[in-house]
CHARMM internal coordinates of N, CA and C (Angstrom, degrees):
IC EDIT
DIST 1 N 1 CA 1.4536
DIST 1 CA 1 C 1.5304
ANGL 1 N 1 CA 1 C 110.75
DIST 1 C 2 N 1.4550
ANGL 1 CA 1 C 2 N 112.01
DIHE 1 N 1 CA 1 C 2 N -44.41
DIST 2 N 2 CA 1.5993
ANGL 1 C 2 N 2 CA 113.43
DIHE 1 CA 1 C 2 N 2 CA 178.27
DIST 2 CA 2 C 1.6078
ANGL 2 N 2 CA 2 C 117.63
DIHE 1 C 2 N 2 CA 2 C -63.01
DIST 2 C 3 N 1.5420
ANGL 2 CA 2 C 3 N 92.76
DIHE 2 N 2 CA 2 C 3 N -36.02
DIST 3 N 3 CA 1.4816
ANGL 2 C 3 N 3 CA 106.73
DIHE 2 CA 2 C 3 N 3 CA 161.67
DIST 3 CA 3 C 1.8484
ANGL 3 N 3 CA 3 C 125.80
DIHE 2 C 3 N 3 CA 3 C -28.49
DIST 3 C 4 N 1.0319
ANGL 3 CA 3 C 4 N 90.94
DIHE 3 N 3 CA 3 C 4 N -58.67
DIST 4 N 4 CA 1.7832
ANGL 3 C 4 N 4 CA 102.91
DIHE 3 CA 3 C 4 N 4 CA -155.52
DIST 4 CA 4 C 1.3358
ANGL 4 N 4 CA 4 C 87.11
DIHE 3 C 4 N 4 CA 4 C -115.44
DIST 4 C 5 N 1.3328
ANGL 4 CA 4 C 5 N 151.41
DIHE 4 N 4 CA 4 C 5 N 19.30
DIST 5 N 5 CA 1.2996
ANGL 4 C 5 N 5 CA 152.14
DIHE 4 CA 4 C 5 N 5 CA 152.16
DIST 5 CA 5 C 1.3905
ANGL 5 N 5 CA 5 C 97.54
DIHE 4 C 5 N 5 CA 5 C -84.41
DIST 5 C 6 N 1.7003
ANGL 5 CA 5 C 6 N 131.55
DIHE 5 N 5 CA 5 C 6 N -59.29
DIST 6 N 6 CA 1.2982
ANGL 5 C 6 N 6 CA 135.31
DIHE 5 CA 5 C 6 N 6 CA 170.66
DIST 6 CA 6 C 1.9154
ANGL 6 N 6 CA 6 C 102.92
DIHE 5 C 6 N 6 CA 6 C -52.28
DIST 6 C 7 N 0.7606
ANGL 6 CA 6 C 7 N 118.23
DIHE 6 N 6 CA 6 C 7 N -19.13
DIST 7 N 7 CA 1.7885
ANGL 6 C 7 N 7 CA 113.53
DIHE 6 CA 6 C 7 N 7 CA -166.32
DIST 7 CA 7 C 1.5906
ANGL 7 N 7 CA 7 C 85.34
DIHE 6 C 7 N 7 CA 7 C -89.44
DIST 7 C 8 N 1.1648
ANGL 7 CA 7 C 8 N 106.18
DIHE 7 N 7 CA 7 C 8 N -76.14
DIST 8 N 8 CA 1.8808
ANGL 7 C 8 N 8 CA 107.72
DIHE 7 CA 7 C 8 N 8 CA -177.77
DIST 8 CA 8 C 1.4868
ANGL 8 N 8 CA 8 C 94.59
DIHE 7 C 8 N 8 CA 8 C -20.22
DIST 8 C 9 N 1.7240
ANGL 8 CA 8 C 9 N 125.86
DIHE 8 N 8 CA 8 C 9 N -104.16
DIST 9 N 9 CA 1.3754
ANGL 8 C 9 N 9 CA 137.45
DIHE 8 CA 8 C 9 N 9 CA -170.76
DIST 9 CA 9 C 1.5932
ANGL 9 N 9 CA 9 C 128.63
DIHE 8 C 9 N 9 CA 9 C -12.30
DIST 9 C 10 N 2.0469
ANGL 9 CA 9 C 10 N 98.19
DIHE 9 N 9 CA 9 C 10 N -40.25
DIST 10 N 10 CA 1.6654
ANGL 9 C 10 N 10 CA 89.15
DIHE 9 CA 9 C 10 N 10 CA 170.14
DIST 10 CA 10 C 1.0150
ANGL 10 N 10 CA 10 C 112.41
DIHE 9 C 10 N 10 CA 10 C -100.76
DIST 10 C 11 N 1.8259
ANGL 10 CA 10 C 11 N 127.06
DIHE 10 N 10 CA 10 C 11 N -2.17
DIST 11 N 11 CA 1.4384
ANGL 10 C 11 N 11 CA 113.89
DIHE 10 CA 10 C 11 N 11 CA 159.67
DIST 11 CA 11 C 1.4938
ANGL 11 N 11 CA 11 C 112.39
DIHE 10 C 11 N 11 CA 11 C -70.02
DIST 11 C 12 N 1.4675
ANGL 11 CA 11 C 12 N 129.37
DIHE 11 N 11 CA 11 C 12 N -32.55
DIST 12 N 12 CA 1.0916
ANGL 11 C 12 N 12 CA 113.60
DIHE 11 CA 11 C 12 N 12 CA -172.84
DIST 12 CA 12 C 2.2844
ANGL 12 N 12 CA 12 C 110.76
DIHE 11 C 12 N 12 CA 12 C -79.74
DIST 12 C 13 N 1.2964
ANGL 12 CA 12 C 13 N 98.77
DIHE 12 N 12 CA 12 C 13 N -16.94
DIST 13 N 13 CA 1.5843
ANGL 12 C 13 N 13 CA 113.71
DIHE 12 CA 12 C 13 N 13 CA 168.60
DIST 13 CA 13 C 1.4738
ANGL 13 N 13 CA 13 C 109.24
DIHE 12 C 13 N 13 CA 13 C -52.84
DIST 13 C 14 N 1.1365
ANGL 13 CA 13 C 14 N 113.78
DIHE 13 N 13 CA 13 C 14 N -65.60
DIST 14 N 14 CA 1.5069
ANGL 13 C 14 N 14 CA 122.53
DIHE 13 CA 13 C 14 N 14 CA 170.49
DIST 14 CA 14 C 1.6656
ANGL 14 N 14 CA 14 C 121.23
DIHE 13 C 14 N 14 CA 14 C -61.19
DIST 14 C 15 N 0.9346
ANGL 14 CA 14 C 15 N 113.37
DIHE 14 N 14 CA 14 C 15 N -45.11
DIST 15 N 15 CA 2.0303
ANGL 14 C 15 N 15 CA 110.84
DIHE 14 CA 14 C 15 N 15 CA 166.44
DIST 15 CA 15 C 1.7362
ANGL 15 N 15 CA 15 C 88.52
DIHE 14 C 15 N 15 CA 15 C -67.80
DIST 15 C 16 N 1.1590
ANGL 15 CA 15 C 16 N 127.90
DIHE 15 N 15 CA 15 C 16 N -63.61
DIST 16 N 16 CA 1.6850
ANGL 15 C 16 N 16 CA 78.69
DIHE 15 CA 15 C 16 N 16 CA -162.11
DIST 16 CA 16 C 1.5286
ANGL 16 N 16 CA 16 C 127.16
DIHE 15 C 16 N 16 CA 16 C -95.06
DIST 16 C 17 N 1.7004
ANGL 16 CA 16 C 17 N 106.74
DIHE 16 N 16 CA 16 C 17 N 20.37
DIST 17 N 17 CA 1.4605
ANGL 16 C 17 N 17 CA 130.68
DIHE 16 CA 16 C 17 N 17 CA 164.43
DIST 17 CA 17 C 1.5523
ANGL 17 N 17 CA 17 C 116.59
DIHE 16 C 17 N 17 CA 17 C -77.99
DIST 17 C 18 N 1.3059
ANGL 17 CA 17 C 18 N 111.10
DIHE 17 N 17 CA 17 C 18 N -3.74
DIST 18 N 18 CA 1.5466
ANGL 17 C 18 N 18 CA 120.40
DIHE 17 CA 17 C 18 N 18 CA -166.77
DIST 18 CA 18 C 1.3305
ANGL 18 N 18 CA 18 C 116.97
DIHE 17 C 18 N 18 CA 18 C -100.62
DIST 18 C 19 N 1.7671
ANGL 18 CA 18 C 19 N 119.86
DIHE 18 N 18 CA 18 C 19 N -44.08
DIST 19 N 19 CA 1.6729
ANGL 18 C 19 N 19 CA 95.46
DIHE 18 CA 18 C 19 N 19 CA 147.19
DIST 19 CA 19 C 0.8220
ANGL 19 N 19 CA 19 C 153.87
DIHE 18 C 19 N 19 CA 19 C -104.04
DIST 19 C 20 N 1.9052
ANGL 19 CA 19 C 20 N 115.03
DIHE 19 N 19 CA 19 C 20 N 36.11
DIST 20 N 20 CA 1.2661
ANGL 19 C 20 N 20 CA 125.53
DIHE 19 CA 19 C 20 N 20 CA 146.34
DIST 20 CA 20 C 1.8192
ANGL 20 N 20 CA 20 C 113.76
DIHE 19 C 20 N 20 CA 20 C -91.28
DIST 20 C 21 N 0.8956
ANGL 20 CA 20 C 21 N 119.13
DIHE 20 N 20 CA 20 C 21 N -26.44
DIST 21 N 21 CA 1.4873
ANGL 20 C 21 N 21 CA 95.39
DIHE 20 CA 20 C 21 N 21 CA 151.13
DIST 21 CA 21 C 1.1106
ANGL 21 N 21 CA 21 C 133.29
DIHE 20 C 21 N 21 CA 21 C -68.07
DIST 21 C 22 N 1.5549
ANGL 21 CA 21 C 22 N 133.31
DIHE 21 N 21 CA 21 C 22 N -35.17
DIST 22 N 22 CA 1.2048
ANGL 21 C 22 N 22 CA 130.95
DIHE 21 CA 21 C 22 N 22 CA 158.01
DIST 22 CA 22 C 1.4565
ANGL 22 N 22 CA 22 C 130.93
DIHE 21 C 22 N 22 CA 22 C -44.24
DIST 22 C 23 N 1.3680
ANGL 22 CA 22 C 23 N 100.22
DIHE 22 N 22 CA 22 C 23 N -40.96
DIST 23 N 23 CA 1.6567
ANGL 22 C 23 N 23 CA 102.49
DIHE 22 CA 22 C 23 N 23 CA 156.22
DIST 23 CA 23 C 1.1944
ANGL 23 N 23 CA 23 C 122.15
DIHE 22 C 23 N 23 CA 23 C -52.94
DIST 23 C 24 N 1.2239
ANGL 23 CA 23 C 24 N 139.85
DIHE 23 N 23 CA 23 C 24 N -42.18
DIST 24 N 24 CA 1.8119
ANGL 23 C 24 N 24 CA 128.10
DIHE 23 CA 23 C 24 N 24 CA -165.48
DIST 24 CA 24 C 1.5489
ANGL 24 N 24 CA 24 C 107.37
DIHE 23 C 24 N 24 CA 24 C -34.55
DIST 24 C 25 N 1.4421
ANGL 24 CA 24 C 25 N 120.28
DIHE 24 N 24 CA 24 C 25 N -49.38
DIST 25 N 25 CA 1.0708
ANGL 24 C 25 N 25 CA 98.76
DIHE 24 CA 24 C 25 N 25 CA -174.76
DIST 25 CA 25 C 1.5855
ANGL 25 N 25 CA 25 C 136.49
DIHE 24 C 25 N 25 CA 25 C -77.81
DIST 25 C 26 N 1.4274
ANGL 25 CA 25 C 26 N 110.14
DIHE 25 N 25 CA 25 C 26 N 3.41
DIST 26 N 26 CA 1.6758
ANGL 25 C 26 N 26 CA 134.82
DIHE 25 CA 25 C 26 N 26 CA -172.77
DIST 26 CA 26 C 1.5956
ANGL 26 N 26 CA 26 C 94.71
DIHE 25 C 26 N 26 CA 26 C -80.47
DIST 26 C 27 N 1.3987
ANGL 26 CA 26 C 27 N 122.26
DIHE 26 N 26 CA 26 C 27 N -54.99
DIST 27 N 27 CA 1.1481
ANGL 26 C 27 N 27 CA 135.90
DIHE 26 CA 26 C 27 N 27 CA -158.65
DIST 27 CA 27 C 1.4470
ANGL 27 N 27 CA 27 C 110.46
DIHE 26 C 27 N 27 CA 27 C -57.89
DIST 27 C 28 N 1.3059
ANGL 27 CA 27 C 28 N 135.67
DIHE 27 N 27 CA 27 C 28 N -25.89
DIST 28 N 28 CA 0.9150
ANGL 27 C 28 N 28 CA 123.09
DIHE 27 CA 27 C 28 N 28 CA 177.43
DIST 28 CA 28 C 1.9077
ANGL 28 N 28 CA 28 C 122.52
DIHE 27 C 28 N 28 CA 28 C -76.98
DIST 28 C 29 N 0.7515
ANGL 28 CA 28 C 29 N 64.45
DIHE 28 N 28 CA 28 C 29 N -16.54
DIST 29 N 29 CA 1.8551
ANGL 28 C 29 N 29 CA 86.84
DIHE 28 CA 28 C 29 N 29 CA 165.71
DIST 29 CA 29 C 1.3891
ANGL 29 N 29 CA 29 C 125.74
DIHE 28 C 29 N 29 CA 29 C -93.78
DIST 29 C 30 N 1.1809
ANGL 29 CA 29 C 30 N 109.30
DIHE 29 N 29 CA 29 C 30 N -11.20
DIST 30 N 30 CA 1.9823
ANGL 29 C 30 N 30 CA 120.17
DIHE 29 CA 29 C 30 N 30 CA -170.87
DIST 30 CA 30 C 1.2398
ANGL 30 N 30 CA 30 C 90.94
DIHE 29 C 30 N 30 CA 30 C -66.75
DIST 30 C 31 N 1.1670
ANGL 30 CA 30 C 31 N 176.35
DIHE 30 N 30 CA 30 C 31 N -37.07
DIST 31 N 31 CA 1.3946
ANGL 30 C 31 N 31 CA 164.72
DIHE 30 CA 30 C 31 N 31 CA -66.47
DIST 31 CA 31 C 1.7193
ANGL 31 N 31 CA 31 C 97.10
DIHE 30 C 31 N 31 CA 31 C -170.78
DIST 31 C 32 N 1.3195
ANGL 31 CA 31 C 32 N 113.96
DIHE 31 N 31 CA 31 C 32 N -44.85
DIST 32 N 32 CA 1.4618
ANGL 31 C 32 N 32 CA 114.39
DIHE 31 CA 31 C 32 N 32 CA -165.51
DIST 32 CA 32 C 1.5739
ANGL 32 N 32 CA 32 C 93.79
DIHE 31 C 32 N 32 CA 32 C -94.92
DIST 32 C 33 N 1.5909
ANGL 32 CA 32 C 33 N 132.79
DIHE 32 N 32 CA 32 C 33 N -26.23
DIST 33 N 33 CA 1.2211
ANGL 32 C 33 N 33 CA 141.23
DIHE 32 CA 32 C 33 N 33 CA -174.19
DIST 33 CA 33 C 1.4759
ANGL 33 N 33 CA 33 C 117.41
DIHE 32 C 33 N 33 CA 33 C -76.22
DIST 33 C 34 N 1.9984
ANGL 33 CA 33 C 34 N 112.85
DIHE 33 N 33 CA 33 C 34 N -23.54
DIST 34 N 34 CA 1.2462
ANGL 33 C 34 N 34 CA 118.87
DIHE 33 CA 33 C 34 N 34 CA 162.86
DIST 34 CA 34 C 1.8977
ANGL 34 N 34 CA 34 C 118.82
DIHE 33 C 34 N 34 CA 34 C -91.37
DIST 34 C 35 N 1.3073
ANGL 34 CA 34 C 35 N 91.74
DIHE 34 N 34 CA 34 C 35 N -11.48
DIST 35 N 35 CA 1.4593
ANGL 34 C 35 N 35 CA 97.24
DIHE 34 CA 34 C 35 N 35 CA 165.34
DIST 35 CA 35 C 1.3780
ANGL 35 N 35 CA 35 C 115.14
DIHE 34 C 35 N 35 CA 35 C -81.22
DIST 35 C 36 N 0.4968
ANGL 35 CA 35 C 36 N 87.89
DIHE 35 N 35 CA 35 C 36 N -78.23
DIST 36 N 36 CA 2.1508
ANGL 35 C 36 N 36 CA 95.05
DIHE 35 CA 35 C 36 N 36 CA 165.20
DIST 36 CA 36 C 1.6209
ANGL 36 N 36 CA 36 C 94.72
DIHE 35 C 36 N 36 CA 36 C -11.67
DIST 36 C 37 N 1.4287
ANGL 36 CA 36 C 37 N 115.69
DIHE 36 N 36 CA 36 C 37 N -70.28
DIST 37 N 37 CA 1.1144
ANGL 36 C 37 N 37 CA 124.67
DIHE 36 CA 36 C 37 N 37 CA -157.80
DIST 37 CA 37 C 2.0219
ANGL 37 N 37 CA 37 C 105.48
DIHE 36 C 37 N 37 CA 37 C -48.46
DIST 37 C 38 N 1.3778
ANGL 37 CA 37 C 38 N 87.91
DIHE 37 N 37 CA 37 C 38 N -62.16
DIST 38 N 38 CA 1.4771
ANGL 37 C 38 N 38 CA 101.35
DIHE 37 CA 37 C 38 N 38 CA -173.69
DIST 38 CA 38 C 1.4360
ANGL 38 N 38 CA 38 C 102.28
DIHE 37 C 38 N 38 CA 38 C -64.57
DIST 38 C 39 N 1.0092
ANGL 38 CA 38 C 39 N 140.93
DIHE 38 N 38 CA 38 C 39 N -21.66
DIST 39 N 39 CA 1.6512
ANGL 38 C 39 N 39 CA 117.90
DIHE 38 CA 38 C 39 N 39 CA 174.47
DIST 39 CA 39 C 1.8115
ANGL 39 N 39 CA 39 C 102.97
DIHE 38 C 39 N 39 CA 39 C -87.60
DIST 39 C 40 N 0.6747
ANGL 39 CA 39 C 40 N 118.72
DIHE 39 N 39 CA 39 C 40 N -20.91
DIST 40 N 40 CA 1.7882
ANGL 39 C 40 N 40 CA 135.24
DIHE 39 CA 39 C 40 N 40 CA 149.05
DIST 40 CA 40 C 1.6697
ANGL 40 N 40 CA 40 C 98.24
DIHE 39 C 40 N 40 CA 40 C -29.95
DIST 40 C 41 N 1.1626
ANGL 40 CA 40 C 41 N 110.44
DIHE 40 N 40 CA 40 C 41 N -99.11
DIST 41 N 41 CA 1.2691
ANGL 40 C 41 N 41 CA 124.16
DIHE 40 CA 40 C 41 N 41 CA 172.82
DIST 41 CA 41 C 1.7161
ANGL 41 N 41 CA 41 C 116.48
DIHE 40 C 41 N 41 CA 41 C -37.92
DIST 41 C 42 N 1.2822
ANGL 41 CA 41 C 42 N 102.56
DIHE 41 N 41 CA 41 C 42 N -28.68
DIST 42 N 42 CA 1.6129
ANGL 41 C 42 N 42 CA 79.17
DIHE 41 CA 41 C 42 N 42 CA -172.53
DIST 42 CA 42 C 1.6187
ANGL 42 N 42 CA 42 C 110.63
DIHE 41 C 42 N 42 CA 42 C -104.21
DIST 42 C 43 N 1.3658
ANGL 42 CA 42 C 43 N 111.49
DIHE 42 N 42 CA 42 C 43 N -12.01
DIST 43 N 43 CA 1.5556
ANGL 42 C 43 N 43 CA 125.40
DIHE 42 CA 42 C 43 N 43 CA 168.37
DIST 43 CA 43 C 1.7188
ANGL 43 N 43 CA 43 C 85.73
DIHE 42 C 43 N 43 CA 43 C -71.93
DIST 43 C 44 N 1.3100
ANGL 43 CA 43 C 44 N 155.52
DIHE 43 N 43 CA 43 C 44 N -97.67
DIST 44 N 44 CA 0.8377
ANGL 43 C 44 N 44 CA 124.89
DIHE 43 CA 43 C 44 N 44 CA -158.71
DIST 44 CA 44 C 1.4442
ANGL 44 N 44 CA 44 C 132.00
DIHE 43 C 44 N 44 CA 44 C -48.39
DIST 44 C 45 N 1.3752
ANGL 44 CA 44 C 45 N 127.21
DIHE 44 N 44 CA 44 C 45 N -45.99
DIST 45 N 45 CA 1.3824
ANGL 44 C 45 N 45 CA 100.24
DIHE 44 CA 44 C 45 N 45 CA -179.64
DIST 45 CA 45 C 1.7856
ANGL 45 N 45 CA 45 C 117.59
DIHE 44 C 45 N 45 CA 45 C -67.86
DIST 45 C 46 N 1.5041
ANGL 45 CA 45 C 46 N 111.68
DIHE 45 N 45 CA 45 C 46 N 0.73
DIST 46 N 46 CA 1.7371
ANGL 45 C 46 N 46 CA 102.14
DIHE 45 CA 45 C 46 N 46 CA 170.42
DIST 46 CA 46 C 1.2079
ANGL 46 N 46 CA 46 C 107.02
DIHE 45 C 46 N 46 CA 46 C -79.73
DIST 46 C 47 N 1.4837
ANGL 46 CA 46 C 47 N 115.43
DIHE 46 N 46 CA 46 C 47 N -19.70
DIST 47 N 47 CA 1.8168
ANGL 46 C 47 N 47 CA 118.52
DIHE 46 CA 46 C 47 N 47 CA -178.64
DIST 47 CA 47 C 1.7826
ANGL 47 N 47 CA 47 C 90.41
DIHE 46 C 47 N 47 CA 47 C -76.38
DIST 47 C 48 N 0.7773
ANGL 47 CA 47 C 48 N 107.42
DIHE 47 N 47 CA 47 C 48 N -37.06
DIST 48 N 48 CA 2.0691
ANGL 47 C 48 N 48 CA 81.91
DIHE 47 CA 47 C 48 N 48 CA -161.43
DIST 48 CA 48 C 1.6399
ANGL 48 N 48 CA 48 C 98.78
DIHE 47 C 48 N 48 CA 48 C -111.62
DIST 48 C 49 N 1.1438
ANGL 48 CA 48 C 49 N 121.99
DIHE 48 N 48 CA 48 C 49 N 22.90
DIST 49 N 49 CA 1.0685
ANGL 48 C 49 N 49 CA 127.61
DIHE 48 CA 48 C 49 N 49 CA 150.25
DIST 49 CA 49 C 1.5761
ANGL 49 N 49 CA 49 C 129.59
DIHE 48 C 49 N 49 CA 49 C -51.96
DIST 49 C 50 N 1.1018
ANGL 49 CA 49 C 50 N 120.78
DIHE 49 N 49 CA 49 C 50 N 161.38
DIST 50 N 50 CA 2.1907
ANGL 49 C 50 N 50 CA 116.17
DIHE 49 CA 49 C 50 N 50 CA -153.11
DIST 50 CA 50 C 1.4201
ANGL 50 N 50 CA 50 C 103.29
DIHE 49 C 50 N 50 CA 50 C -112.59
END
COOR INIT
IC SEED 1 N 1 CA 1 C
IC BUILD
């Protein structure tokens, strides 16, 4: 029982360890992807601005 209680825990360790490792390579880009974002946001509210 202790057995496969420890098996469950690092299978579930690894599923949710898997898309933050998969990210490393996104991350280097997160910086220009929240910039993006915010000039997004701020070109629109100068467009619907009064």
């Amino acid at each position: 029982m202790r057995k496969n209680l420890s098996m469950v825990l690092t299978l579930l360790a690894l599923v949710g360890l898997a898309p933050v490792l998969s990210a490393c390579n996104t991350t280097a880009g997160v910086g220009e992807d929240i910039s993006a974002g915010g000039h997004a946001m701020t070109n629109s509210a100068e467009k619907h601005a009064p």
